[in-house]
C-alpha positions as CSV (number, residue, x, y, z in Angstrom):
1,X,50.4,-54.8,234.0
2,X,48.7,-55.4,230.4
3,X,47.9,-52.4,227.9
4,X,44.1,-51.9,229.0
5,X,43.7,-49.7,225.9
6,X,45.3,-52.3,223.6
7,X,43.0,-55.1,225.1
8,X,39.8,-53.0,224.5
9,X,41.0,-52.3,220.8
10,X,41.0,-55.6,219.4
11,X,37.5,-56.2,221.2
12,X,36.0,-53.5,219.3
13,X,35.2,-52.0,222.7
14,X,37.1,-48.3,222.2
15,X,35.3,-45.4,220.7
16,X,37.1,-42.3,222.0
17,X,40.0,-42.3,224.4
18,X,41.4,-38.9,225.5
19,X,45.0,-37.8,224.4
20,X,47.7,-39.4,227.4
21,X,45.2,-41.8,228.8
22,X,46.8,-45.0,227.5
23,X,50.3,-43.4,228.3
24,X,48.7,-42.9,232.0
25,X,47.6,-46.0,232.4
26,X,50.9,-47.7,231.4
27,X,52.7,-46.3,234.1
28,X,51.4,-47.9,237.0
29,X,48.0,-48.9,238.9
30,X,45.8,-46.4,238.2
31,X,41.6,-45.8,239.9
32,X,38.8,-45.5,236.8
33,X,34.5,-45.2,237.5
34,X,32.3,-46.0,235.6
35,X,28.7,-45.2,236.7
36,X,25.6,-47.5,236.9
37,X,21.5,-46.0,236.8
38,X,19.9,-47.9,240.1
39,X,16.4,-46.8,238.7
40,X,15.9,-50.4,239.1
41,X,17.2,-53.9,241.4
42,X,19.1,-55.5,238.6
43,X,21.3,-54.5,235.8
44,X,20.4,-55.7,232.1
45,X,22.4,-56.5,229.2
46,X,22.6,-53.1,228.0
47,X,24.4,-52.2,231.5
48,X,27.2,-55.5,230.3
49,X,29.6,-53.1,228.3
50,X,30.9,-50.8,230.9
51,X,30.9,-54.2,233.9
52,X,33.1,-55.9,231.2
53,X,35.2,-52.4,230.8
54,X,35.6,-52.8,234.5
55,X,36.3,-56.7,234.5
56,X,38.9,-56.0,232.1
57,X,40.1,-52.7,233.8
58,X,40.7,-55.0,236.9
59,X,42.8,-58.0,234.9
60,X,44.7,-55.5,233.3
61,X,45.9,-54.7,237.5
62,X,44.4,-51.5,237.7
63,X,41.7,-50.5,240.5
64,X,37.8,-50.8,239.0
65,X,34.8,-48.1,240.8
66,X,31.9,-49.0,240.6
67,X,29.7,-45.6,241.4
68,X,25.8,-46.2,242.2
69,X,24.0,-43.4,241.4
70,X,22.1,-42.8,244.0
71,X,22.6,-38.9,243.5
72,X,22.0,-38.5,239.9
73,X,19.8,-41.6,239.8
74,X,17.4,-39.2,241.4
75,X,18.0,-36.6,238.5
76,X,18.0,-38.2,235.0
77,X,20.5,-37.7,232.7
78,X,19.0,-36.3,229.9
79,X,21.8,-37.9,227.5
80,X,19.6,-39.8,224.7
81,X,16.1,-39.3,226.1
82,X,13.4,-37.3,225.7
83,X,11.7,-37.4,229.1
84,X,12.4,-36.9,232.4
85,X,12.3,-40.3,234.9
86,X,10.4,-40.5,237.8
87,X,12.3,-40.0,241.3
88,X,13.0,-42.7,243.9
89,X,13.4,-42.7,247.6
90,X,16.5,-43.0,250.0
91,X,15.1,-46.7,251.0
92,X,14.4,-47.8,247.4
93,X,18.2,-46.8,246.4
94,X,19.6,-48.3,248.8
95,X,18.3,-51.4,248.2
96,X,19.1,-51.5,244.7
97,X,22.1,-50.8,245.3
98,X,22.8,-53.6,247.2
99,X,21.1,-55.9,244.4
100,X,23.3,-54.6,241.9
101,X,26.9,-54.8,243.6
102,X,25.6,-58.5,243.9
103,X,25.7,-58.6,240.1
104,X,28.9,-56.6,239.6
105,X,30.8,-59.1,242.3
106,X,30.4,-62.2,239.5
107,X,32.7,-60.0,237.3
108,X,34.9,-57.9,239.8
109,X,36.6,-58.9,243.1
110,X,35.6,-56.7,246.0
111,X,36.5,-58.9,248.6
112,X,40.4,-59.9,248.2
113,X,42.7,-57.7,249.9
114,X,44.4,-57.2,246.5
115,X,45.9,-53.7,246.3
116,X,43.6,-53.6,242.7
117,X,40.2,-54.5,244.5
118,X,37.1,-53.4,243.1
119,X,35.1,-50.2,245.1
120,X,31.3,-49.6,245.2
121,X,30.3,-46.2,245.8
122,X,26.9,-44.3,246.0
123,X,27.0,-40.6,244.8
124,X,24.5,-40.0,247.2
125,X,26.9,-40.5,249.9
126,X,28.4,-37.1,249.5
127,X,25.3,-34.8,248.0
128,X,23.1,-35.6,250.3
129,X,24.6,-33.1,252.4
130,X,25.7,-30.7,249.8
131,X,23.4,-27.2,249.9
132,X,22.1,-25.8,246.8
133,X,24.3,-22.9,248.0
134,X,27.4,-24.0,248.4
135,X,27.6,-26.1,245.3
136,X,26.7,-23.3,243.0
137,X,29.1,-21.2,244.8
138,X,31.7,-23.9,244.7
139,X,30.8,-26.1,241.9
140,X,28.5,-23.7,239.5
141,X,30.8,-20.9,239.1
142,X,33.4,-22.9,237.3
143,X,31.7,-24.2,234.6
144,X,29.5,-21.7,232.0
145,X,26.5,-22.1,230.7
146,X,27.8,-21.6,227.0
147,X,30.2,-24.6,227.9
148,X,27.4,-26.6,229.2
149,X,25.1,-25.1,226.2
150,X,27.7,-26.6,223.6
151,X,27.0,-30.7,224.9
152,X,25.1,-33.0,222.5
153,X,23.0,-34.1,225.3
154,X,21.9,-30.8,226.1
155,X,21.6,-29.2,222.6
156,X,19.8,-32.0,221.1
157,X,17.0,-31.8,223.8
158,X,17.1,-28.2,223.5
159,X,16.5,-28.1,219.6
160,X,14.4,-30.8,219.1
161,X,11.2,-30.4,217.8
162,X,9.4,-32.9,219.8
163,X,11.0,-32.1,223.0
164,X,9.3,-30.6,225.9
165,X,12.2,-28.7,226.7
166,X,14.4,-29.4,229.6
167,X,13.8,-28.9,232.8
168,X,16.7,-27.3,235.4
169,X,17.4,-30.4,237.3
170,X,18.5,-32.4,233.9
171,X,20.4,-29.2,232.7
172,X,22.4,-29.6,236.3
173,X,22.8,-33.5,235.4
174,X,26.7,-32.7,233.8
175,X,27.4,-30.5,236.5
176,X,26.7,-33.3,239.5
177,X,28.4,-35.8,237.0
178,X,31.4,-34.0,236.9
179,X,31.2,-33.1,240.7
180,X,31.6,-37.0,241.2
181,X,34.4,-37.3,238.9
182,X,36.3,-34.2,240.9
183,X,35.2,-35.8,244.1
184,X,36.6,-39.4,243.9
185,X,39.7,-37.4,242.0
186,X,40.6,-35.9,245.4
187,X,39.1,-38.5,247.7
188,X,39.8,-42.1,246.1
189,X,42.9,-40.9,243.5
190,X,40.4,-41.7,240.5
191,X,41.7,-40.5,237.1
192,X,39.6,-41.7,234.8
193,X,36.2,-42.2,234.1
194,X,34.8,-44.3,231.7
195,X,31.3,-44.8,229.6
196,X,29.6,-45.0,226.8
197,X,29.9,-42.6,223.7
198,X,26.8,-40.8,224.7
199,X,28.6,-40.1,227.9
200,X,31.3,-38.1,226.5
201,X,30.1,-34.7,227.1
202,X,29.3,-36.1,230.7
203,X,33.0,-37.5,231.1
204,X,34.4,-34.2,229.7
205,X,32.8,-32.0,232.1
206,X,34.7,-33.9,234.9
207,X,38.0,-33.6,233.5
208,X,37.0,-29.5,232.9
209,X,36.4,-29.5,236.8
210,X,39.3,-31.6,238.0
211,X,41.5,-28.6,236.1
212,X,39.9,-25.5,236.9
213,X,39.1,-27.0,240.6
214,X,42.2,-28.6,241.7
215,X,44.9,-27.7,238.7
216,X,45.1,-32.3,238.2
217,X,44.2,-34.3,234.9
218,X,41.7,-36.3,234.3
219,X,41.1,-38.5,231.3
220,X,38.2,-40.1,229.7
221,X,37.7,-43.4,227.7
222,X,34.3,-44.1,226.0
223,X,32.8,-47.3,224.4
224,X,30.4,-47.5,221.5
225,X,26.8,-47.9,221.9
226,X,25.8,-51.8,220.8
227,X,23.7,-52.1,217.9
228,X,22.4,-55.1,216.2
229,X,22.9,-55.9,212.8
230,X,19.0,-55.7,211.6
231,X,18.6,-52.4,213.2
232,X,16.4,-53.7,216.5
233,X,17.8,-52.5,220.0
234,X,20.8,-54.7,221.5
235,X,19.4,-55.6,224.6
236,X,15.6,-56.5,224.4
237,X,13.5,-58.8,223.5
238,X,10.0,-59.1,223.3
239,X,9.4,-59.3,226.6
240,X,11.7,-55.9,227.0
241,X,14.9,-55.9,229.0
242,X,17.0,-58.8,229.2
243,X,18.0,-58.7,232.8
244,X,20.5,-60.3,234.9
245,X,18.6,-60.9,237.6
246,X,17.1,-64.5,236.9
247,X,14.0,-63.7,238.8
248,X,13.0,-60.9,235.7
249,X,14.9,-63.3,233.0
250,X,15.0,-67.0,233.5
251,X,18.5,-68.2,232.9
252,X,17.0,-70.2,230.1
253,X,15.9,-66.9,228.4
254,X,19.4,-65.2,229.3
255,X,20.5,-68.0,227.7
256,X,18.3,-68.6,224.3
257,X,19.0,-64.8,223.8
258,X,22.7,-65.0,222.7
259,X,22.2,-68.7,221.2
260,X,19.6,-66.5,218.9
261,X,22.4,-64.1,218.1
262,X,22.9,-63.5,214.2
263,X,26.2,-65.1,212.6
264,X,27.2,-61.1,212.3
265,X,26.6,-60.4,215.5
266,X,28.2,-63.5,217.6
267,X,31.5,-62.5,216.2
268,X,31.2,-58.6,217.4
269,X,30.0,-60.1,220.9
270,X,31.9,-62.8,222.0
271,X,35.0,-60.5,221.7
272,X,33.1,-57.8,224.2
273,X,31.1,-60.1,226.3
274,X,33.5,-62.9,227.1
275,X,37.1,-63.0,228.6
276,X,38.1,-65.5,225.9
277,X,41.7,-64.3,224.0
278,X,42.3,-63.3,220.5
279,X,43.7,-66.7,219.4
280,X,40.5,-68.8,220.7
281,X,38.3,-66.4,219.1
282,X,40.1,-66.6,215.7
283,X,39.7,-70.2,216.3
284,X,35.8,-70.3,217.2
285,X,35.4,-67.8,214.0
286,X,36.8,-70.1,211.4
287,X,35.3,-73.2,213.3
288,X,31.9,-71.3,212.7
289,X,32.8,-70.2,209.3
290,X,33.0,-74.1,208.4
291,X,29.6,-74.8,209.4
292,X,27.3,-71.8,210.1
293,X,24.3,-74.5,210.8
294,X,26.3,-75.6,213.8
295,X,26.0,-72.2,215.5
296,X,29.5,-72.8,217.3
297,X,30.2,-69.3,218.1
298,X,26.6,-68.8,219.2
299,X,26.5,-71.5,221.7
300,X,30.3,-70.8,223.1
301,X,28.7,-67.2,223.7
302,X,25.4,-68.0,225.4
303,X,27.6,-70.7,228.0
304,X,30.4,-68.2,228.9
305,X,27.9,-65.3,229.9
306,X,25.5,-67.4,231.1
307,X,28.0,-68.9,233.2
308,X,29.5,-65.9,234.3
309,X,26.0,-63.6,235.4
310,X,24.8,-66.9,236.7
311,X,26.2,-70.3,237.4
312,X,26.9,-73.4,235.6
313,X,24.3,-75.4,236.7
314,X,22.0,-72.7,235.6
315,X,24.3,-72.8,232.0
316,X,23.7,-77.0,231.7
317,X,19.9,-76.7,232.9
318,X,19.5,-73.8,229.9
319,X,21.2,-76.4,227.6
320,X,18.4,-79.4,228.9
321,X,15.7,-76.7,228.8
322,X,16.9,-75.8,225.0
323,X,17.6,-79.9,224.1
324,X,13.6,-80.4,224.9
325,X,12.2,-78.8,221.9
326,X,15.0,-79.6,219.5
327,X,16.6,-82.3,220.3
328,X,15.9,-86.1,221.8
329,X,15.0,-85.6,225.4
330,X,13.2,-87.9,227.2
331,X,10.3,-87.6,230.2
332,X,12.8,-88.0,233.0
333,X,14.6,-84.8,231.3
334,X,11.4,-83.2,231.4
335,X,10.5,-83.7,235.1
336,X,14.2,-82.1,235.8
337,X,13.1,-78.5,234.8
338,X,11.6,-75.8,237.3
339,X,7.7,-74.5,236.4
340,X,9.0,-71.3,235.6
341,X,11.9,-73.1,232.9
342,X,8.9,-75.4,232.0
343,X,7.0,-71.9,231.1
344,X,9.7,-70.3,229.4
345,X,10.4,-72.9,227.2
346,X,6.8,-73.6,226.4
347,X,5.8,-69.8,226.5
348,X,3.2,-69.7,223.7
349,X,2.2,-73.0,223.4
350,X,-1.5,-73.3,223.7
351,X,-2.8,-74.5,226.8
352,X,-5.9,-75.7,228.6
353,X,-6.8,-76.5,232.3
354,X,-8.3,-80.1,233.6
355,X,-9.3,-81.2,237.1
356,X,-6.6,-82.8,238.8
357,X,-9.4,-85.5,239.8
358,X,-9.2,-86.9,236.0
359,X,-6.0,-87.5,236.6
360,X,-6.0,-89.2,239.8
361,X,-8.9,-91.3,238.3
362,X,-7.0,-91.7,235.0
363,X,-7.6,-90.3,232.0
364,X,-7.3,-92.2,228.8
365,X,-5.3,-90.4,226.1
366,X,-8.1,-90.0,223.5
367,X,-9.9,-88.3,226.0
368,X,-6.8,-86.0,227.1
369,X,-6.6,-85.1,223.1
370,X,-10.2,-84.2,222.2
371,X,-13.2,-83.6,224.8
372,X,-11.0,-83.0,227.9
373,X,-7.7,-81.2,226.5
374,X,-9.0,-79.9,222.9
375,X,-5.5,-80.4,221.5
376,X,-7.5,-82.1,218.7
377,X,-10.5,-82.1,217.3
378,X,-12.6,-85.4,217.8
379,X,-12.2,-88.6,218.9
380,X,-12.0,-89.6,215.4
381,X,-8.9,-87.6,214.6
382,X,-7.5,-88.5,218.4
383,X,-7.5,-92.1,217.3
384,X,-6.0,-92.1,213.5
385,X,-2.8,-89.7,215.4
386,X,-2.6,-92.6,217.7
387,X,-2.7,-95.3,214.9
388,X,-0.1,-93.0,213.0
389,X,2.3,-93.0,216.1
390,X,2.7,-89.3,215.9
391,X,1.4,-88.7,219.6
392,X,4.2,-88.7,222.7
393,X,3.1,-87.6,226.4
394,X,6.1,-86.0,228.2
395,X,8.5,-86.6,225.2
396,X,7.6,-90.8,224.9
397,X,5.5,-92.5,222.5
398,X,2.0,-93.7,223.8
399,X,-0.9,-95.7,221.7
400,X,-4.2,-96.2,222.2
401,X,-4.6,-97.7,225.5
402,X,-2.3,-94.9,227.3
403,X,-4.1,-93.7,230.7
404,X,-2.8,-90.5,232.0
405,X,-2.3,-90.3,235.2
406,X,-0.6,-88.6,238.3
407,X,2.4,-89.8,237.8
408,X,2.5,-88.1,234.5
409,X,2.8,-84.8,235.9
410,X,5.5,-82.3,235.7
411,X,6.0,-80.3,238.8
412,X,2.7,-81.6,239.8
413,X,0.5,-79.7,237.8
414,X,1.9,-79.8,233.9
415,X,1.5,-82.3,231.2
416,X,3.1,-82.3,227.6
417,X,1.1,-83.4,224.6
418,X,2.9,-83.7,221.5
419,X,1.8,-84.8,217.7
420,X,4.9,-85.2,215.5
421,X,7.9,-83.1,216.0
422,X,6.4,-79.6,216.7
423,X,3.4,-79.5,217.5
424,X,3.2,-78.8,221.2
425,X,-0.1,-78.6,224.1
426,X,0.0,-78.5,227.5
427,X,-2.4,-79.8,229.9
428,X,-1.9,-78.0,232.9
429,X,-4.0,-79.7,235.9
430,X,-6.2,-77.6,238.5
């Protein structure tokens, strides 16, 4: 049994842990939640700090659950927002639910027949059944309204000035929050919950149940919220969410996301995002420290969550994909990546279409760089790049005499034009 609380400390990953919680934990196995949104079919980044509070719950040799809200998904919690979400349906739920205990299975064990393995459960599972009646007979009456008044989440919707109020279904969100604390108390032995720091007033509600209800104790243990050190939101990018699911966010995206990280911000995440111990971080820092330009921490990062939300042939294909534009691949490297890793990697590049005939007829290269592609201006200035040497197809050198042809093609309908060392175009063949 390691100190779970200790662990999180040094990781930067403890914000508020209620009085007797570590003490708790230290003597013996114990059950903690956390909760997940399924508003959607895959988790995102911003979902990573409470899995890796799990992940680590579950080293330590205590027993993770997971709880979908299926219940309170259908709700909103009106912690940090100032809207209400739209509602989804039983079938909708239930499929993302599945989609996302997928995910959480590459960071907890659910399967072993260890006495620690991980639970999945759906709050929905027991509400669904509950009557308005009985729980504000059963539930209602032991929490006030001046106690559910006095919560952050509540007041500061209440208050604002550009709020549009809040409507009695988010005012009930603490109340069915703490219900499924008290429940999986009772049912499951589950004595802690845990979440981030906007969750607190959430967490606290539960514990205030779990007293007046059944006379036990329940603890709480938040996280901080992630920030980034120039003030944008941890989490997106310009194409929004960075999700786990590689369908919304290639691997190679997942991946050129932490390589990206700032120097100040590898060394806050690779203590939270990684399962790496104290001494190899030390290490990795001062490595970094001795030559920033080498990006060590960065890259160690980007491999070991990469790795862990997807696989490591995704990991070393992320590494080709990012070798391509700045390093020395060659055509055959090219020809290796997938059209949507080809996309991602030359997302922005300008582009033009060309019949797929030229190709098969062959297509000489000064015509591929002026009248058919428009990569360059004229024939004129075609031919002086070609005299310079400064134009590759697929990554390789070509001269005057180059024909293009099928063989050429990436994934059978792509081809790279290059003049020096940045200056990308793609020909992409219709």
């Amino acid at each position: 049994m390691k100190n779970f609380v200790e662990e999180l400390t040094w990781r930067g990953m403890i914000h508020t842990v209620m009085p007797g919680a570590e003490e708790h934990l230290m003597e013996g196995m114990r059950s903690a939640y956390v909760g997940f949104d399924p508003t959607a079919d895959s988790l995102h980044i911003g979902n990573l700090v409470p899995i890796m509070l799990l992940a680590h719950y579950q080293r330590c040799g205590h027993r993770p659950v997971a709880l979908v809200g299926g219940a309170t998904g259908m709700i909103g919690d009106p912690s940090g927002k100032s809207n209400e979400r739209n509602l989804l349906d039983e079938k909708t739920l239930r499929h993302n639910q599945e989609s996302i205990k997928k995910q959480l299975s590459h960071f907890l064990d659910f399967e072993s027949d260890a006495e620690n393995a991980a639970a999945l459960v759906n709050n929905y599972d027991w509400m669904k059944n509950f009557s308005f009646l009985e729980f504000i007979r059963d539930i209602g009456k032991h929490i006030t309204v001046n106690y559910m008044m006095a919560k952050d989440s509540v007041k500061n919707r209440v208050s604002s000035d550009a709020s549009e109020g809040l409507s009695f279904t988010e005012f009930t969100y603490q109340l069915v929050q703490g219900y499924d604390f008290l429940h999986l108390y009772k049912e499951k032995d589950c004595s802690i919950q845990m979440g981030g720091s906007d969750q607190w007033g959430n967490i606290t509600t539960g514990t205030e149940l779990i007293r007046r209800v059944s006379g036990g104790k329940g603890f709480a243990i938040t996280c901080p919220l992630i920030t980034k050190s120039d003030g944008s939101k941890f989490g997106k990018s310009e194409g929004g969410n960075v999700w786990l699911d590689a369908n919304r966010t290639s691997p190679y995206k997942f991946y050129q996301y932490w390589v990206n990280s700032s120097d100040e911000d590898a060394e806050k995440y690779i203590k939270i995002f990684t399962f790496l111990t104290e001494s190899e971080i030390n290490s990795l820092v001062e490595e970094h420290k001795g030559a920033p330009h080498l990006r060590v921490l960065q890259k160690r990062l980007a491999e070991e969550i990469t790795t862990m939300v997807h696989s490591k042939d995704d990991l070393e294909n992320a590494i080709k994909a990012s070798e391509i534009l700045f390093g020395n691949s060659t055509s055959h490297d090219l020809k290796q990546l997938n059209e949507q890793t080809f996309l991602d990697v030359f997302d922005g590049v300008p582009q033009t279409e060309i019949s797929k005939v030229d190709t098969e007829n062959g297509l000489s290269i000064i015509a591929a760089l002026s009248e058919k592609g428009g990569f360059l201006k004229s024939n004129g200035e075609a031919r002086r790049a070609l005299k310079e040497n400064s134009i590759s197809v697929n990554k390789e050198k070509v001269d005057e005499e180059y024909i293009i042809t099928s063989k050429d093609l990436i994934n059978n309908k792509f081809i790279l034009l290059q003049r020096g060392k940045k200056n990308y175009f793609v020909l992409r063949i219709v």
